[in-house]
C-alpha positions, 0 to 999 in steps of 0.5 A, spaced: 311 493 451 313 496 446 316 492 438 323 496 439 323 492 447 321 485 445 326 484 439 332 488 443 334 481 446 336 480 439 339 486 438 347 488 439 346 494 444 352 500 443 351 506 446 344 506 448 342 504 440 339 496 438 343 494 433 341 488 428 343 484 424 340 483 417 335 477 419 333 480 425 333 486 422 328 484 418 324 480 423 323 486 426 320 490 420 315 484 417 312 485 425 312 492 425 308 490 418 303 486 422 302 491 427 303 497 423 308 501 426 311 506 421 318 504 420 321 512 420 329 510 417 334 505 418 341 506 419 345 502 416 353 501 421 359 497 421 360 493 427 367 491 430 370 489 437 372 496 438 368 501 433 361 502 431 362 505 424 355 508 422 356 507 414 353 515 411 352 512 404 347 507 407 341 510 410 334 509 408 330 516 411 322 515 409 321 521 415 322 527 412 316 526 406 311 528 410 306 521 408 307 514 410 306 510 404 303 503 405 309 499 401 315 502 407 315 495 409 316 492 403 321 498 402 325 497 408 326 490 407 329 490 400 333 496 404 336 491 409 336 484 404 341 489 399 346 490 404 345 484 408 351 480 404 356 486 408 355 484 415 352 490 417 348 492 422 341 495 422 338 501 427 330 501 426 327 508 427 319 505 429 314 510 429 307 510 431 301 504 429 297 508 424 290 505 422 288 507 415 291 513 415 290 516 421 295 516 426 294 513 434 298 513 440 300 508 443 
């Protein structure tokens, strides 16, 4: 089973995207820490009845670099503990396990 699948439960599902909230949000990233699964980005949105806002200004892209950096974890959980306070939600982009700098499939 994959992270993504154990924390889903928590997750507020909208048009196939897990989205969380901020605590859940991190519980996620501090396993993802413990496993060592690369955190890739996190989209930040706005949750109503009936929108799902994704908020442009808020997105945390750690893919695009080219490294993975072992602080990504710390990072992406001040990322979510900023906004938590506006009752956004989280997408986590997960990637794969790593083992001192070399990547391996899971």
């Amino acid at each position: 089973m994959y992270l993504a699948d154990e924390f889903r439960p928590r997750a507020t599902i909208r048009g196939g995207t897990a989205m969380f909230a901020a605590d859940d949000a991190i519980a996620l990233v501090q396993e993802a820490h413990k496993q060592r699964i690369i955190i890739l980005g996190i989209d930040t949105f706005r949750l109503t009845e009936k929108a799902t806002e994704p908020m442009m200004d808020h997105i945390l892209d750690l893919s695009t670099r080219g490294f993975f950096a072992d602080d990504d974890w710390g990072q992406s959980i001040q990322f979510i503990q900023e906004r938590a306070g506006q009752g956004f939600h989280f997408e986590i982009v997960l990637g794969d396990a790593i083992e001192i700098g070399r990547s391996r499939t899971r």
